[in-house]
C-alpha positions as CSV (number, residue, x, y, z in Angstrom):
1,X,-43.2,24.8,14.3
2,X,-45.4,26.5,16.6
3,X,-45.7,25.9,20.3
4,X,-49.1,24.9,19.7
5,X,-47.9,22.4,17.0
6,X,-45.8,20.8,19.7
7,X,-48.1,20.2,22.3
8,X,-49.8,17.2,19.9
9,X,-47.2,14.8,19.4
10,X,-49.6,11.7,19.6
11,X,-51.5,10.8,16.8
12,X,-53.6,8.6,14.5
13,X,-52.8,7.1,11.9
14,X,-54.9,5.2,9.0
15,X,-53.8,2.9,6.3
16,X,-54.7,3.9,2.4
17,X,-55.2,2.0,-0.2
18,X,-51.9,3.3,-1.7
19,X,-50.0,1.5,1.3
20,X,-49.9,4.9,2.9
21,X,-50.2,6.2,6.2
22,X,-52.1,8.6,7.0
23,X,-52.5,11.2,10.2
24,X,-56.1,11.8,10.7
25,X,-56.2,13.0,14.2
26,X,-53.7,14.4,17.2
27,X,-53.8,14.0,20.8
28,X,-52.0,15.8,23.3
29,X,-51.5,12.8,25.6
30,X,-51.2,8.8,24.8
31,X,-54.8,7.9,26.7
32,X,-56.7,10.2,25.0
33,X,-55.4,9.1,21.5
34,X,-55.8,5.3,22.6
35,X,-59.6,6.4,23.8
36,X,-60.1,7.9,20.2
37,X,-58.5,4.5,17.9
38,X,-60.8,2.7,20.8
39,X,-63.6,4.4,19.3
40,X,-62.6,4.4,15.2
41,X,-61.4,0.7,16.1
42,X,-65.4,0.1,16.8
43,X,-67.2,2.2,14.4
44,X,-64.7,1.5,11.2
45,X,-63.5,-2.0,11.5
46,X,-62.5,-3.2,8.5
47,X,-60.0,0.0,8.2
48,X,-56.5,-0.5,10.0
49,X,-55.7,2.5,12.7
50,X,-52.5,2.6,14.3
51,X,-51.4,5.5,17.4
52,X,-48.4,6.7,16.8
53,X,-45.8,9.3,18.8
54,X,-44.5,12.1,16.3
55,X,-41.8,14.3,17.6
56,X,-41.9,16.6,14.3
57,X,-45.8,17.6,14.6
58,X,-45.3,17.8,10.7
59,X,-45.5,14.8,9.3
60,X,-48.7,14.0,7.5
61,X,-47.8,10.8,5.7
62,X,-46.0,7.5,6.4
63,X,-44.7,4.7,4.2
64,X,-46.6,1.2,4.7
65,X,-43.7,-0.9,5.7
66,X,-43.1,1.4,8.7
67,X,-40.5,3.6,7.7
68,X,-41.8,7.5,7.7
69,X,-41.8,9.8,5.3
70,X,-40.6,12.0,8.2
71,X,-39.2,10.9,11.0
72,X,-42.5,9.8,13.0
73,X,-42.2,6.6,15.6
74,X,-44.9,4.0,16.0
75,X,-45.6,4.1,19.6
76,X,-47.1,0.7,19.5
């Protein structure tokens, strides 16, 4: 992983269909990623958002009943 990589360890994710999680955006610090799911929170409401701290900057996908497909911790 690069150093850039690590820098965005907070992140987005949305619920699928598929009872999958989903990253859809990175943040480099907690406010700016709770200013963002503000923001998708408003515009999209009928779609479920959660912020979430990943240490691996990798992950891309999470399981529906919490537990990652790589190790990536809810924050909330």
């Amino acid at each position: 992983m690069t150093y850039k990589d690590r820098l965005c360890c907070w992140a987005i994710a949305r619920l699928l269909p598929s009872q999958q999680w989903i990253i859809v955006a990175r943040f480099r610090s907690r406010s700016d990623a709770d200013g963002h799911f503000q923001f998708l929170r408003q515009t999209i409401p009928h779609v479920k958002f959660e912020v979430v701290f990943d240490r691996t900057g990798e992950s891309h996908r999470l399981s529906a009943l919490g537990h990652p497909s790589n190790p990536v911790t809810s924050a909330l």
